[in-house]
Each structure stands twice: as structure tokens, then as C-alpha cells.
TIVEXLO-505069 format. One record per residue (C-alpha): residue number from 1; x, y, z. Coordinates in nm, 4 decimals. Each point is the difference from the previous one (the first is absolute). Example, Ala and Ser with C-alpha at 12.3 -4.5 7.8 and 13.67 -1.06 7.14 Angstrom:
(node 1, (1.2300, -0.4500, 0.7800));
(node 2, (0.1370, 0.3440, -0.0660));
***
This chain:
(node 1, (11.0316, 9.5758, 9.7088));
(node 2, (0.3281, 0.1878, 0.0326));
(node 3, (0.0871, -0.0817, -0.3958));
(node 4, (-0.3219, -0.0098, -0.1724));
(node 5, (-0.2189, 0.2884, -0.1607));
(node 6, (-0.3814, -0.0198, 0.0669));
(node 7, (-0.2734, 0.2538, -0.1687));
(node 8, (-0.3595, 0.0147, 0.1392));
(node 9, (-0.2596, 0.1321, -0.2037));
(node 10, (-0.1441, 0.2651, 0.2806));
(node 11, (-0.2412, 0.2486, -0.2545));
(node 12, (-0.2898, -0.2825, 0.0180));
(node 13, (-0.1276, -0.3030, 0.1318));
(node 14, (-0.2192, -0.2452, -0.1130));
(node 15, (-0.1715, -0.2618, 0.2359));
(node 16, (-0.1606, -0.3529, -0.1085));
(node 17, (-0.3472, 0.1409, -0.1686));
(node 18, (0.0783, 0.3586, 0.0800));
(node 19, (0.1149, 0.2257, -0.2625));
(node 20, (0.2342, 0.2867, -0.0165));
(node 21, (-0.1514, 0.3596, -0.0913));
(node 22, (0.3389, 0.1678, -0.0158));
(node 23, (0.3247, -0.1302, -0.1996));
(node 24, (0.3342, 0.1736, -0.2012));
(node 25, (-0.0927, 0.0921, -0.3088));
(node 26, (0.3636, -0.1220, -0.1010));
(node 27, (-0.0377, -0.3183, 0.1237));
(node 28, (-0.3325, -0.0431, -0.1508));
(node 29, (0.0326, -0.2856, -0.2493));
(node 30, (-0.1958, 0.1088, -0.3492));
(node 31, (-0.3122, -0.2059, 0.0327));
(node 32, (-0.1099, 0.1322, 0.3844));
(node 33, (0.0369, 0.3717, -0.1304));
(node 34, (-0.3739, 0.1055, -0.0249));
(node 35, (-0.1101, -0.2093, 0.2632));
(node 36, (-0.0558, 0.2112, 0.3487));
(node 37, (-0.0524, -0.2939, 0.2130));
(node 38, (0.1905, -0.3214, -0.0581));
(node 39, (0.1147, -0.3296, 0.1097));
(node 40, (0.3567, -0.0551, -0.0774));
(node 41, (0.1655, -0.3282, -0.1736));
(node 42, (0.3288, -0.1087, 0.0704));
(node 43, (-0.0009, 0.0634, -0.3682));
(node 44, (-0.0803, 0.3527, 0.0608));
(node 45, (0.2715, 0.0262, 0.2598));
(node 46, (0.2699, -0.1245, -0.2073));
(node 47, (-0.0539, 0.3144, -0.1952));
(node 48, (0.0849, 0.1984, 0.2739));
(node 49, (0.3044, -0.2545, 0.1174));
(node 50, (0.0851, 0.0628, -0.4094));
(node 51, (-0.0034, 0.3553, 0.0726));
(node 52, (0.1859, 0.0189, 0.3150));
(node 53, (0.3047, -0.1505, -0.1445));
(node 54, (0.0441, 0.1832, -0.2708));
(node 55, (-0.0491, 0.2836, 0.2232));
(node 56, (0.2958, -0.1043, 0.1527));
(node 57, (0.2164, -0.1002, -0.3014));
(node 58, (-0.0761, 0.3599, -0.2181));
(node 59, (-0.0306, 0.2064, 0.3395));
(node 60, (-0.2930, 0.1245, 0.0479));
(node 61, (-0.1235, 0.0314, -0.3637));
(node 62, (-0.3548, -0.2158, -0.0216));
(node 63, (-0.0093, -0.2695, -0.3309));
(node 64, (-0.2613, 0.2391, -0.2205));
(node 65, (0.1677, 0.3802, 0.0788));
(node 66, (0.0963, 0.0843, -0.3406));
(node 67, (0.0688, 0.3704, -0.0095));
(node 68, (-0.3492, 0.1149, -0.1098));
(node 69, (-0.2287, 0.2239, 0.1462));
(node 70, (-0.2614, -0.3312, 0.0037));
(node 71, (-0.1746, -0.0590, 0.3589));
(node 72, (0.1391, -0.3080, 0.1646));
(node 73, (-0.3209, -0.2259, 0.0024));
(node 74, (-0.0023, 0.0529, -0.4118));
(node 75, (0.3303, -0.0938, -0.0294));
(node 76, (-0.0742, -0.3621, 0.2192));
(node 77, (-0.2959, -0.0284, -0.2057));
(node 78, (0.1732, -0.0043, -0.3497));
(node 79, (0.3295, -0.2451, 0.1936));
(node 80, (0.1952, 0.2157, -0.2868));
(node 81, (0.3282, -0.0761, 0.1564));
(node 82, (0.2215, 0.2242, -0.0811));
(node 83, (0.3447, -0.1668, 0.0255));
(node 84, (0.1526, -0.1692, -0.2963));
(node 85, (0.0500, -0.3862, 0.0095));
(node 86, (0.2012, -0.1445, -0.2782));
(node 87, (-0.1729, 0.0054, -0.3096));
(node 88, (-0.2900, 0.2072, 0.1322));
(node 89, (0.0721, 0.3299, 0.0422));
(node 90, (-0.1222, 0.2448, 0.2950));
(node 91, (-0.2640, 0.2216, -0.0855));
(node 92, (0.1623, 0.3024, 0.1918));
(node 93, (0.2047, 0.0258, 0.2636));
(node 94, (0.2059, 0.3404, 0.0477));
(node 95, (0.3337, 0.0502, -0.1152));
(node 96, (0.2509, -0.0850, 0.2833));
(node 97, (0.0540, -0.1703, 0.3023));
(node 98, (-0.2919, -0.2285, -0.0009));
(node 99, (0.0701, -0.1586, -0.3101));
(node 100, (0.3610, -0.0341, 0.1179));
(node 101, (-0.1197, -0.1843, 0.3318));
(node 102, (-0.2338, -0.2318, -0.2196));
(node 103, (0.2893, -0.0968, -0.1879));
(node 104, (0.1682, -0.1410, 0.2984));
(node 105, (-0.2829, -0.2441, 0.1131));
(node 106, (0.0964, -0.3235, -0.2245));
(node 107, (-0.2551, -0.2414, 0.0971));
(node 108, (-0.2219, 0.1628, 0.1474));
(node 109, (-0.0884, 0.2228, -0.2792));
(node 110, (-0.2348, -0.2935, -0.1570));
(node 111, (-0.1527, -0.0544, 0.3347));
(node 112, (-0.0935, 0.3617, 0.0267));
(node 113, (-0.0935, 0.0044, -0.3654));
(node 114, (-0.2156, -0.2941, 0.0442));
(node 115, (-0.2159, 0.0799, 0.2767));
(node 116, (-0.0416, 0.3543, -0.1083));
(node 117, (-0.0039, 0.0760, -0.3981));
(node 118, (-0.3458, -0.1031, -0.1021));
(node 119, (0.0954, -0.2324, -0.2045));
(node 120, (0.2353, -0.2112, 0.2425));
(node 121, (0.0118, -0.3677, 0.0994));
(node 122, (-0.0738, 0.1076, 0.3493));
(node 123, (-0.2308, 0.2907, -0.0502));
(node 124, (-0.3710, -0.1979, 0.0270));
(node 125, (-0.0966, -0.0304, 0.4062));
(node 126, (0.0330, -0.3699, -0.0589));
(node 127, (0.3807, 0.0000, -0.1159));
(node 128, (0.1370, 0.2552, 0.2517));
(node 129, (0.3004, -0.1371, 0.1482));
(node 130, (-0.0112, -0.0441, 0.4142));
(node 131, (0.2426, 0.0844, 0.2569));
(node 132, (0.2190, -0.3183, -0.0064));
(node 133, (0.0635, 0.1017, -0.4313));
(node 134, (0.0923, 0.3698, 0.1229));
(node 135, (0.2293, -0.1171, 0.2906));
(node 136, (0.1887, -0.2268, -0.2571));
(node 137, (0.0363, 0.2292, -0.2551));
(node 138, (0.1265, 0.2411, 0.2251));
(node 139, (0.2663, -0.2303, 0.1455));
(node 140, (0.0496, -0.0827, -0.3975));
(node 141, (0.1454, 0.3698, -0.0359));
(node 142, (0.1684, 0.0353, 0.3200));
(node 143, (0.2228, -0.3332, -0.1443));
(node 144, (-0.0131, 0.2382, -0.3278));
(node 145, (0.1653, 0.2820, 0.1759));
(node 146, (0.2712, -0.1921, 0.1714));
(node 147, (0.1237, -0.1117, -0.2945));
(node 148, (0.3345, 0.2162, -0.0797));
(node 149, (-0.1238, 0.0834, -0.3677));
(node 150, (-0.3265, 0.1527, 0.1417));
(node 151, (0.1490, 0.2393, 0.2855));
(node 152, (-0.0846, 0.3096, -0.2157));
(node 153, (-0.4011, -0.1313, 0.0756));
(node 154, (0.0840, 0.0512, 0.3679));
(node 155, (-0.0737, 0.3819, 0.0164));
(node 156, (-0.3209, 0.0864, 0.1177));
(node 157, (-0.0438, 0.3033, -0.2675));
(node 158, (0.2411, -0.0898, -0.3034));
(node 159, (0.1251, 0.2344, -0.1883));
(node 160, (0.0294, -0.1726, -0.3415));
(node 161, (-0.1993, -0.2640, -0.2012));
(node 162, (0.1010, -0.3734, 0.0817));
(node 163, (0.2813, -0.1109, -0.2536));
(node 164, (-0.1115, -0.3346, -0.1303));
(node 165, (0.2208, -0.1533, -0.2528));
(node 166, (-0.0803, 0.0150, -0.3426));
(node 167, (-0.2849, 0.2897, 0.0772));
(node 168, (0.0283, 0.3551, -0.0720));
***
């Protein structure tokens, strides 16, 4: 298609009975990180569907970097998201532009917080959301960003915190 965006998970391959032996640690969902050899749920890949959008929506920056020195299969382990989600705060996210583009995600800052803080609605194997949830929610905050009183969400690195009303 001329219009449409497709990804393809290329780093692995499972087949029927036949396991994979080598994955991405980032898109490694908690519960398959000690395991060498392992046969994949769709649960399991919604993880890594999980990860890949917000990927795309904080660029580059994966759900459990937090600014620490910690390796990254301790920090999936714990699922101690670092990014702050209304009354919960973020355990520790840098200073700076991340916390700026987090700001900007309306919606889809409960999805991500969800599926990924360790305490989420989403965050057991059997709750993860599947594609169809992510390609709606996406759309959800494209129709977000159209709207004129949202425009300053539109950069792809903002500069300042998202002014919502009555917040300081």
C-alpha cells in the first residue's frame, strides 16, 4: 500500500512447535526474560507491539530507561516505569526533554502506563492489549492533535511541558 505503514518483526522467527533461541532484549516482555529457549504468546508479542509504539511516540527512548546506570533486563524485570501518570508519580526520569514529550501524549499515557508500570491494568500477559487496541488509540491521538487547542503536541521534540488547564 501506497498510504499505509507496515513493520515486520525481522530479529526472530518462531515456527508452529519450533522455538526461537535469539530475541531483543527490549522487546522481551518481563516474564520470557530468563528463559533461553521459548515459545512466544500473542500475549508475549503484544509486549513487544507495546514497546514498538511507544518507541515511536517518545523517539527512540524504550518504556523502562530511567536514567540509571541499571542493566536493561533489571529494569524489565522490576516494570518500574518511570514516567509519571496522574496521581502516580514517575520513579525517575531525567530532567528535560523526555518528560516534556510525555507530557504531550494525552491518552496514550494510561495505555503506556498500563501495560508497562508493574502495577498496571494491562501489565499481566493475560491483559496486554493487541494490535487492533494500539491502532485505535493511536488514531485516538492523531484526532487529539488535529484539534486546534492541541497543535503545540504536534512537535516531535517539544520544548515545554503540556499546558493543561487548571495544572501547574
Amino acid at each position: 500500500s501506497t498510504d499505509k505503514v507496515y513493520f515486520t518483526d525481522t530479529d526472530n522467527y518462531q515456527i508452529e512447535g519450533f522455538p526461537t533461541t535469539v530475541y531483543n532484549l527490549s522487546f522481551t516482555p518481563p516474564e520470557l526474560l530468563d528463559k533461553k529457549i521459548f515459545l512466544a504468546t500473542r500475549e508475549n508479542e503484544y509486549f513487544a507491539v507495546a514497546q514498538l509504539v511507544f518507541m515511536l511516540m517518545m523517539p527512540g527512548k524504550t518504556p523502562y530507561a530511567d536514567g540509571s546506570d541499571a542493566a536493561p533486563r533489571d529494569l524489565i524485570r522490576k516494570r518500574n516505569f518511570p514516567y509519571a501518570m496522574g496521581r502516580f508519580t514517575g520513579s525517575y526520569v531525567l530532567p528535560g526533554m523526555w518528560r516534556m514529550t510525555w507530557s504531550h501524549l494525552d491518552s496514550l499515557r494510561g495505555s503506556f502506563y498500563n501495560v508497562f508500570h508493574r502495577n498496571g491494568k494491562f501489565s499481566a500477559p493475560q491483559d496486554r492489549r493487541d494490535v487492533g487496541y494500539w491502532e485505535s488509540a493511536v488514531k485516538h491521538y492523531k484526532e487529539y492533535l488535529l484539534q486546534p487547542e492541541n497543535r503545540d503536541s504536534l512537535a516531535l521534540y517539544p520544548t515545554t511541558f503540556k499546558k493543561e488547564p487548571g495544572e501547574t
